[in-house]
C-alpha positions as semicolon CSV with decimal commas, in nm:
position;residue;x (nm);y (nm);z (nm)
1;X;-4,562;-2,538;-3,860
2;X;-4,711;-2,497;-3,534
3;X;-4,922;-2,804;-3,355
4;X;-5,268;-2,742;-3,320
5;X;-5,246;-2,913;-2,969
6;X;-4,986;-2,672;-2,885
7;X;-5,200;-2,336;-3,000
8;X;-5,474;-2,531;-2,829
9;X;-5,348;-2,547;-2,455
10;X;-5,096;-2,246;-2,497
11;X;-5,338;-1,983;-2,685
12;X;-5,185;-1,690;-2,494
13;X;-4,860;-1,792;-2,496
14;X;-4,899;-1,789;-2,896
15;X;-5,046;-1,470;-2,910
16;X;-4,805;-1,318;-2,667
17;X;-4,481;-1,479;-2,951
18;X;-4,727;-1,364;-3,262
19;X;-4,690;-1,013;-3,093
20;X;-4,311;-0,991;-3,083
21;X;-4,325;-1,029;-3,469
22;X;-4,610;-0,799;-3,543
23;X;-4,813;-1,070;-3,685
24;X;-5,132;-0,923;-3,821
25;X;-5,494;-1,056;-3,715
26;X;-5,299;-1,298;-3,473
27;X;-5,599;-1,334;-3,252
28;X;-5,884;-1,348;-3,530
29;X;-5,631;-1,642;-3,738
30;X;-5,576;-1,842;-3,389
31;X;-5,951;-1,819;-3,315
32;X;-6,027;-1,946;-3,689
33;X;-5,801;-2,232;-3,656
34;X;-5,941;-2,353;-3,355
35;X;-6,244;-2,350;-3,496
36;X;-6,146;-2,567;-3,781
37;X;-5,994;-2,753;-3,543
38;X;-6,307;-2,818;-3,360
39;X;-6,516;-2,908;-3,697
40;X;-6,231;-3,143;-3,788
41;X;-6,257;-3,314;-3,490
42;X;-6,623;-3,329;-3,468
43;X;-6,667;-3,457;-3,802
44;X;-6,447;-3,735;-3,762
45;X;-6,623;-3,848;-3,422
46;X;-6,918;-3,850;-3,625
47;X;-6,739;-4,032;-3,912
48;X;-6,587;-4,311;-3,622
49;X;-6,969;-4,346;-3,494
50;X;-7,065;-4,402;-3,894
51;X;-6,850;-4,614;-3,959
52;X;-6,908;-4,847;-3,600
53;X;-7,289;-4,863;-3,664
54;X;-7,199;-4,971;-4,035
55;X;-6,966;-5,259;-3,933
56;X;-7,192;-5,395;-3,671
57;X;-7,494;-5,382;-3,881
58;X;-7,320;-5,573;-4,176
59;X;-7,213;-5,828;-3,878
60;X;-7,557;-5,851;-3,827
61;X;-7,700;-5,893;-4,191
62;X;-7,481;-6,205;-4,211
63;X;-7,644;-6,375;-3,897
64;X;-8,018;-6,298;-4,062
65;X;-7,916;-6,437;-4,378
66;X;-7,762;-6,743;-4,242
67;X;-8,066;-6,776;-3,974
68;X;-8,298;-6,737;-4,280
69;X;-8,432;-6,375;-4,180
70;X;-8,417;-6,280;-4,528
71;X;-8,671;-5,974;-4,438
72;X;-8,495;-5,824;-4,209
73;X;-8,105;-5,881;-4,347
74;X;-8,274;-5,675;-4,664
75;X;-8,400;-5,394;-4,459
76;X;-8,028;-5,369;-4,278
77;X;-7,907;-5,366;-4,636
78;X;-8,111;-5,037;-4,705
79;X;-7,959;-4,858;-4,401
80;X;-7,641;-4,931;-4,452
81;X;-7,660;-4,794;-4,808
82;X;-7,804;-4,478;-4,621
83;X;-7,475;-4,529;-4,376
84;X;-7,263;-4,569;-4,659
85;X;-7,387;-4,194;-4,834
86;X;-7,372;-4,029;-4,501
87;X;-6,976;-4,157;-4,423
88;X;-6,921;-4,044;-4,807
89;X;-7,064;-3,695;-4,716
90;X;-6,868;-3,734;-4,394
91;X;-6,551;-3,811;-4,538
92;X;-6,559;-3,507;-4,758
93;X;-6,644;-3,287;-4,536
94;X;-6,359;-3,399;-4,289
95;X;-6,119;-3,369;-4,591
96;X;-6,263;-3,050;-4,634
97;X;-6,190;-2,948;-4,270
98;X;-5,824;-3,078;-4,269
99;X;-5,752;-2,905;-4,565
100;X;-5,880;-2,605;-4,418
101;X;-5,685;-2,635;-4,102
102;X;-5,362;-2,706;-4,326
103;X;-5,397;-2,397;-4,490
104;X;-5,467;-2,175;-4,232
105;X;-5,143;-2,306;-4,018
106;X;-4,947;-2,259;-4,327
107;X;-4,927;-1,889;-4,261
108;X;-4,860;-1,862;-3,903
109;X;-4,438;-1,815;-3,845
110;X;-4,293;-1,966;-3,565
111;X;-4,299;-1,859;-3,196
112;X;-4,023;-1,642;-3,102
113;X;-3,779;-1,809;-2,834
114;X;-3,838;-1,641;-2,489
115;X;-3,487;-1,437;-2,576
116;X;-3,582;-1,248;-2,848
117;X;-3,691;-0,907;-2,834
118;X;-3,970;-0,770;-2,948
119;X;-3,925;-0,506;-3,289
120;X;-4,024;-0,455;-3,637
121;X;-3,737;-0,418;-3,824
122;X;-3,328;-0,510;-3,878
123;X;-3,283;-0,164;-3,666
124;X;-3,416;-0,327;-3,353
125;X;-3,149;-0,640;-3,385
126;X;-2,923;-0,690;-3,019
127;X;-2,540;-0,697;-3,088
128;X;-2,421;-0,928;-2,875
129;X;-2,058;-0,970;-2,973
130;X;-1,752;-0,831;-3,207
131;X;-1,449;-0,933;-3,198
132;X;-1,209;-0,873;-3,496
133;X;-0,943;-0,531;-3,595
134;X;-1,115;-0,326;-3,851
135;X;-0,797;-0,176;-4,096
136;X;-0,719;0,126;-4,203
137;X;-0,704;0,159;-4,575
138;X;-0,565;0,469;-4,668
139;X;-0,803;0,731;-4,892
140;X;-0,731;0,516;-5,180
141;X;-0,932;0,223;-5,082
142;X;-1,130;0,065;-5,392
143;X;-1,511;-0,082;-5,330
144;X;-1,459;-0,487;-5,423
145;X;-1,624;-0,456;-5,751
146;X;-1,377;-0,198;-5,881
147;X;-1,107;-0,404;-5,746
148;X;-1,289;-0,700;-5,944
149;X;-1,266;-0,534;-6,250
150;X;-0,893;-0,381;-6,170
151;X;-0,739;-0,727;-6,108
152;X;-0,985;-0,883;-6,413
153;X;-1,122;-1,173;-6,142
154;X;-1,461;-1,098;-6,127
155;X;-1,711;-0,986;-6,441
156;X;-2,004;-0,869;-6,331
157;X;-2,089;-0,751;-6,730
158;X;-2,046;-1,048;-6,891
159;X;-2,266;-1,246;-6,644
160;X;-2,485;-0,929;-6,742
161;X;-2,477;-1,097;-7,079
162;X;-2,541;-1,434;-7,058
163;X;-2,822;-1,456;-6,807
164;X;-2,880;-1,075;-6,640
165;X;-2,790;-0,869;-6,360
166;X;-2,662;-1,098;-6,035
167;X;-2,530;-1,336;-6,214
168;X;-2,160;-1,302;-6,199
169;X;-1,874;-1,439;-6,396
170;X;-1,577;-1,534;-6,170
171;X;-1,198;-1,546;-6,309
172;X;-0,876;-1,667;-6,325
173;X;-0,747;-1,610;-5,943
174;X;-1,125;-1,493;-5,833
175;X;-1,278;-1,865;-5,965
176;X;-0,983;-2,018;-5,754
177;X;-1,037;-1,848;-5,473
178;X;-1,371;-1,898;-5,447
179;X;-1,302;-2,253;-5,502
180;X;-1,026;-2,231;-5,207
181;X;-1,318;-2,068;-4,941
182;X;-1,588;-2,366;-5,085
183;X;-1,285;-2,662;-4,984
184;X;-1,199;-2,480;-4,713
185;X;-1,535;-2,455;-4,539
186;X;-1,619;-2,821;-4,649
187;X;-1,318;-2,914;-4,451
188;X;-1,370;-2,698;-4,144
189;X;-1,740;-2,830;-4,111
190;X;-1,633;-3,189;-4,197
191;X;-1,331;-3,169;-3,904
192;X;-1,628;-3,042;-3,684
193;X;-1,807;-3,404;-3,715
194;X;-2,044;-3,311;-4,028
195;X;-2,088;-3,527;-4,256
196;X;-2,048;-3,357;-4,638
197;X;-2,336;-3,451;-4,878
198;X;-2,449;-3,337;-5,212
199;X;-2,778;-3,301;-5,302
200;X;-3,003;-3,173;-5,571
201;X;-3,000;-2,828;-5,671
202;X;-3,401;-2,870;-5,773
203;X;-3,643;-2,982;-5,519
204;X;-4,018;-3,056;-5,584
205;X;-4,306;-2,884;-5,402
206;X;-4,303;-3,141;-5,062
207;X;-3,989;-3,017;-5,005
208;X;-4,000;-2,687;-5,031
209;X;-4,305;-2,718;-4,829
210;X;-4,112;-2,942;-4,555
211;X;-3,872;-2,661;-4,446
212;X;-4,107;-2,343;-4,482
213;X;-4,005;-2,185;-4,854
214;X;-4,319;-2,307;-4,992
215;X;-4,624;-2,195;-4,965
216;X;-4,490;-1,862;-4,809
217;X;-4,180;-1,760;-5,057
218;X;-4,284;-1,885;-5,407
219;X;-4,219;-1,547;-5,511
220;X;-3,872;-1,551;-5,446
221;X;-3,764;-1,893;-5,592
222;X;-3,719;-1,985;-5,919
223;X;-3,983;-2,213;-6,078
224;X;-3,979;-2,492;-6,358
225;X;-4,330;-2,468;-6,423
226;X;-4,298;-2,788;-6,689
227;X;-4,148;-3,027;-6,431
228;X;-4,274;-2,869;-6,084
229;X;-3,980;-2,807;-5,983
230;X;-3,816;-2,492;-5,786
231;X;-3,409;-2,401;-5,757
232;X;-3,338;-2,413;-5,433
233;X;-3,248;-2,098;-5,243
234;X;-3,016;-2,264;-5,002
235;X;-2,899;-2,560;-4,917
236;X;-3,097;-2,616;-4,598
237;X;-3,408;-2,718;-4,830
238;X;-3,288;-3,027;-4,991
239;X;-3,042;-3,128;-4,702
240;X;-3,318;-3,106;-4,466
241;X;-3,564;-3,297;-4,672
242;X;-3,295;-3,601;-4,653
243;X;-3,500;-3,709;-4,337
244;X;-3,868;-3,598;-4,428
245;X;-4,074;-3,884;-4,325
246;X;-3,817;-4,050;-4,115
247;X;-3,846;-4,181;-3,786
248;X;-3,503;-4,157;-3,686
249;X;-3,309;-4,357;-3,357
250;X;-3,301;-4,192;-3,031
251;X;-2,941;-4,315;-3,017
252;X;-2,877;-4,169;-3,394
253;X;-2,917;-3,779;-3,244
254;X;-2,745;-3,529;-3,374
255;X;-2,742;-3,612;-3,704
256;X;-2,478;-3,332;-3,870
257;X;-2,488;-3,237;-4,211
258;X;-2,274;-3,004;-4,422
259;X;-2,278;-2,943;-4,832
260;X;-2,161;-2,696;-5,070
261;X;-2,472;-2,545;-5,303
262;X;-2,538;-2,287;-5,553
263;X;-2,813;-2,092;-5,421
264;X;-3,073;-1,881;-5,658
265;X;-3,332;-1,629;-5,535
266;X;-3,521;-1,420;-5,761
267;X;-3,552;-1,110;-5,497
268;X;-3,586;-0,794;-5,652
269;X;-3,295;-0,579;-5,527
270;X;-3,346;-0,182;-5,490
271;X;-3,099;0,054;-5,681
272;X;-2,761;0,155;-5,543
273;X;-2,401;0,077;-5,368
274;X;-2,548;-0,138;-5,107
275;X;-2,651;-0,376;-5,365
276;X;-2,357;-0,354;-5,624
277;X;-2,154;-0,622;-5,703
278;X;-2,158;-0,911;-5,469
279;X;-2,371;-0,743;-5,223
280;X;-2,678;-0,926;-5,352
281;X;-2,715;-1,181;-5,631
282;X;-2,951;-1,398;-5,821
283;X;-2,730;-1,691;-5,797
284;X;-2,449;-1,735;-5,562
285;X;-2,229;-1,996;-5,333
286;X;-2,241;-2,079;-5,009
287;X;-2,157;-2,368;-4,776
288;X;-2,401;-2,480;-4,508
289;X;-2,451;-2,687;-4,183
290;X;-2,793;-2,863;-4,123
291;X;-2,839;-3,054;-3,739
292;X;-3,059;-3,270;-3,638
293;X;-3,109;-3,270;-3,240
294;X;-3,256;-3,438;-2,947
295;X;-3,550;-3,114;-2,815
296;X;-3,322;-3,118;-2,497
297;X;-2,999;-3,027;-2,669
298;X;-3,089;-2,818;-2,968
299;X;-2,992;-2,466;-2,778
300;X;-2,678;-2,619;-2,685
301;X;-2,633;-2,704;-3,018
302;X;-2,676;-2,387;-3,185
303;X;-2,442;-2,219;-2,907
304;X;-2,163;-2,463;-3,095
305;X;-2,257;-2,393;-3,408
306;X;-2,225;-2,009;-3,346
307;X;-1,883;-2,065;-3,185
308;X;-1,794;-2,270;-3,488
309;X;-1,855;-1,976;-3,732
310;X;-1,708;-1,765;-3,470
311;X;-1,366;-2,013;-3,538
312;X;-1,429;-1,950;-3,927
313;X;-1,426;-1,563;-3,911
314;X;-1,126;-1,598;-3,702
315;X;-0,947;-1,792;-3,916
316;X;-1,008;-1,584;-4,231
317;X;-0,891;-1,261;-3,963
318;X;-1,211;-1,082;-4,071
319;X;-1,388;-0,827;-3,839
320;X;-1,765;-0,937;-3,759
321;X;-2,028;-0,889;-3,512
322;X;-2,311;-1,091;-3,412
323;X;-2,674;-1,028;-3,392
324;X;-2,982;-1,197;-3,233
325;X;-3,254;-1,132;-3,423
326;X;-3,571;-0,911;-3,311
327;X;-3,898;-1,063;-3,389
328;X;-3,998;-0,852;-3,652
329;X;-3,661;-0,953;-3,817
330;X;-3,673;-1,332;-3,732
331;X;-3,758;-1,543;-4,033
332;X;-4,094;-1,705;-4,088
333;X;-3,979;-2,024;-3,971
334;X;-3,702;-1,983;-3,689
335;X;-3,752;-1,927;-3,331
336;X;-3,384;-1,791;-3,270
337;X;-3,198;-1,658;-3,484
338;X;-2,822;-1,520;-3,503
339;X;-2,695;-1,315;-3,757
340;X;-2,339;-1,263;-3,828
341;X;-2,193;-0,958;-4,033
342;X;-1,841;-0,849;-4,124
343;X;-1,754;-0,519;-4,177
344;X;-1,655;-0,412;-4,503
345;X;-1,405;-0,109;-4,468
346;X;-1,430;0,003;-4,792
347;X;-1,799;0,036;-4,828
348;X;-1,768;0,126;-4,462
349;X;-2,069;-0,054;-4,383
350;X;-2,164;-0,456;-4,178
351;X;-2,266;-0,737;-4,466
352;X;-2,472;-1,006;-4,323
353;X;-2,245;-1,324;-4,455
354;X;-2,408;-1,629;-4,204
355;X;-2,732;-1,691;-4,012
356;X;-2,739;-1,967;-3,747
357;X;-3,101;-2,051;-3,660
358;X;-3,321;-2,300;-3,424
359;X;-3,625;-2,416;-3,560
360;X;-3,717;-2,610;-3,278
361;X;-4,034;-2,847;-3,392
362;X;-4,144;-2,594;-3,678
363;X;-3,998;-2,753;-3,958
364;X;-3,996;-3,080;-3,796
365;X;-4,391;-3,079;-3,811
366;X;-4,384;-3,001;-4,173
367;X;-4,098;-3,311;-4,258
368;X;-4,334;-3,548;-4,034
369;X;-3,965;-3,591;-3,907
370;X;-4,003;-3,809;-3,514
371;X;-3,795;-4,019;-3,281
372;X;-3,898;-4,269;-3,047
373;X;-3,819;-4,187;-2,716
374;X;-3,718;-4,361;-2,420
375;X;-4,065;-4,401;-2,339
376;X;-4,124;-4,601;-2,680
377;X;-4,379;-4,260;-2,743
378;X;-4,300;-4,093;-3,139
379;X;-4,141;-3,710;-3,036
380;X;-4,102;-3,461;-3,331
381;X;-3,674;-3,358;-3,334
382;X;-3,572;-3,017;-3,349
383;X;-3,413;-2,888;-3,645
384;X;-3,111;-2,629;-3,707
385;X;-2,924;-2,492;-3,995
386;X;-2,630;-2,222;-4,044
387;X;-2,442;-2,099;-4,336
388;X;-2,099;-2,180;-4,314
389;X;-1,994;-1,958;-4,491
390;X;-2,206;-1,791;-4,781
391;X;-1,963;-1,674;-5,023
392;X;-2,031;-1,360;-5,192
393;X;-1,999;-1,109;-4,898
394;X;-1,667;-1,309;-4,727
395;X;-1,514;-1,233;-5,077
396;X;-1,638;-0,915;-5,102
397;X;-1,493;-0,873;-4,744
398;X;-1,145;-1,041;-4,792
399;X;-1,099;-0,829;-5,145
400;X;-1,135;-0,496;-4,949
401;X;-0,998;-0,535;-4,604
402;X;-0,695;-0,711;-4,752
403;X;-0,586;-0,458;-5,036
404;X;-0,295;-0,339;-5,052
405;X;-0,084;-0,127;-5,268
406;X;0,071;-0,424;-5,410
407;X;-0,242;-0,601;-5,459
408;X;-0,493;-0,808;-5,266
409;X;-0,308;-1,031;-4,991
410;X;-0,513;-1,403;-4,915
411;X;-0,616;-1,482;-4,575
412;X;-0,311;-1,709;-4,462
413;X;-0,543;-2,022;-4,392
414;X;-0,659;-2,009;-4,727
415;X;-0,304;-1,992;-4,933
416;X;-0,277;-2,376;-4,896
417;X;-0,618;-2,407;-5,102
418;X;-0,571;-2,123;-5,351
419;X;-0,171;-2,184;-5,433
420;X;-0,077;-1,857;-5,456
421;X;-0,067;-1,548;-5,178
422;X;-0,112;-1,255;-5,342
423;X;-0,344;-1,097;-5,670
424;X;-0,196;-0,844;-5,815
């Protein structure tokens, strides 16, 4: 979340980044929480003062009593007991106040980076590069989930049956090659420098909290009411969360992270082709890349992570394009934001399959996550994450733009991981 200080001496600037991503009432929520702001403070100057006069009078009850001034040590006694209400009352009402403040910075996003543009929706996104052959399929080009059920590697009906619609049920050469893309990602990221982890596929509420799902997306995650506990919606939240609390070494930055999840989101899809089959799910795979950075070389770093998924995409030989976000399309949390899509010739249309982002201190606010820097002074890190890959949409992708009349040909880099070439 943002820093009061930093709304504080940078109002306009705040308003000005609100702006770019149509934030409602920016002005009237700013004003309120510098108000709160100013009550918190207040109260706890007057708390400080209640609790000085309280120690020094109890200082001096203890001379009186010792000097024989019973009188007058008995008298003290009574004000501090008034002292003692009054810091009670105090203490509330500064709890009060904080709690307050919390809330109210809960549900402003982050400020835009100075590069995005201002816009309200996906159809004000900036391609900024392509690279990649789209093929020509011939008229008798199949959609991937008719190829799914053709080549019996996918079952979209029988995950139907056991748990609902977006659940799918992979197969034979379709389970084993998404196996192949989750090993091969792992090792791309890990011959990158990031080091693979796995980590809980349930997180509690602090965590969810810590990198922005919670309180804003409840609605979208799944929640085990019993235990408190929410399925994560992508592996950012619990790899992030590894350093919540942390005050990390200067000399430790980056820290690089990569791990293989399941992901779940409960978000309601509309009707229609650009939601069948793997287009959107309730549970899916994907791999992702989490960095921690020094402020001064976070932009840097996400250049390298984009070129990095750049090196994926050319590796699978997948047309793509990439897109830096609008404001209106930046998620609640990010300050930059690049999308990547690949186009899928069949459905003739881009699927979003990655999204590097810069969070900058955002999230790093929430985690309580620092460094000490050379000045010996705590500094909140900045904090990035990209998919790398998500699954469903790059095997949506290689099932179309690779079929054949003979079948559905595997991306050369990935034959060593699957052990075969070819489904037919």
């Amino acid at each position: 979340m943002l820093q009061v200080q930093f709304i504080r001496e940078n109002k306009q600037a705040v308003l000005d980044g609100l702006a770019k991503r149509n934030f409602a009432n920016a002005e009237a929520i700013i004003n309120e929480v510098l108000t709160s702001d100013e009550t918190r403070r207040a109260t706890q100057v007057s708390l400080d003062n209640i609790l000085a006069e309280s120690n020094k009078i109890s200082k001096e009850i203890g001379g009186l009593f010792k000097s024989g001034e019973v009188q007058k040590a008995n008298l003290l006694k009574e004000k501090t007991g008034q002292l003692k209400e009054q810091s009670k009352q105090l203490t509330e009402a500064l709890n009060t106040a904080a709690d307050t403040l919390q809330e109210l910075l809960y549900t402003i996003p982050n400020i835009p980076h100075a590069s995005v543009k201002a816009g309200k929706s996906e159809e004000d996104n900036e391609k900024i590069f392509s690279e990649g052959i789209i093929p020509e399929l011939g008229e008798n080009a199949l959609p991937h989930w008719e190829l799914a059920k053709k080549y019996d590697i996918i079952d979209f009906e029988l995950g139907t049956k056991i748990a609902g619609a977006g659940f799918p049920v992979y197969k034979g050469k379709g389970a084993r090659l998404q196996r192949a893309l989750i090993n091969y990602f792992l090792d791309k990221n890990t011959d990158a420098g990031y080091k693979e982890v796995q980590v809980p596929h349930l997180v509690n509420e602090a965590s969810g909290i810590a990198t922005g799902q919670l309180p804003d997306k409840e609605g979208q995650m799944y929640h085990s009411t019993i235990d408190d506990l929410y399925l994560i919606p992508t592996g950012e939240v619990p790899i992030t969360n590894i350093h919540r609390n942390d005050l990390v070494k200067e000399a430790d930055l980056p820290i690089k992270y990569t791990g293989y999840t399941p992901c779940f989101r409960r978000e309601a899809g509309s009707y229609g082709a650009h939601v069948r089959g793997l287009n959107r799910l309730h549970q899916f795979d994907k791999v992702e890349i989490v960095r921690v950075e020094h402020p001064d070389n976070s932009y840097h770093a996400l250049s390298g992570m984009v070129e990095h998924i750049k090196d994926i995409l050319r590796d699978l030989k997948l047309p793509y394009r990439i897109l830096r976000l609008c404001g209106g399309d930046t998620g609640f949390t990010s300050a930059l934001t690049f999308d990547f899509e690949l186009y899928s010739t069949a459905q003739e249309r881009w699927l979003e399959i990655s999204s590097a982002s810069n969070f900058e201190t955002y999230q790093a606010n929430r985690l309580k996550l620092r460094f000490k820097n050379k000045d010996g002074k705590s500094q909140f890190v900045h904090t990035l994450n990209g998919s790398s890959l998500a699954l469903p949409r790059v095997l949506a992708g290689i099932l179309e733009n690779y079929q054949t009349a003979d079948g559905i040909k595997i991306p050369e880099v990935l034959v060593p991981y699957c052990g075969f070439d070819m489904i037919d």
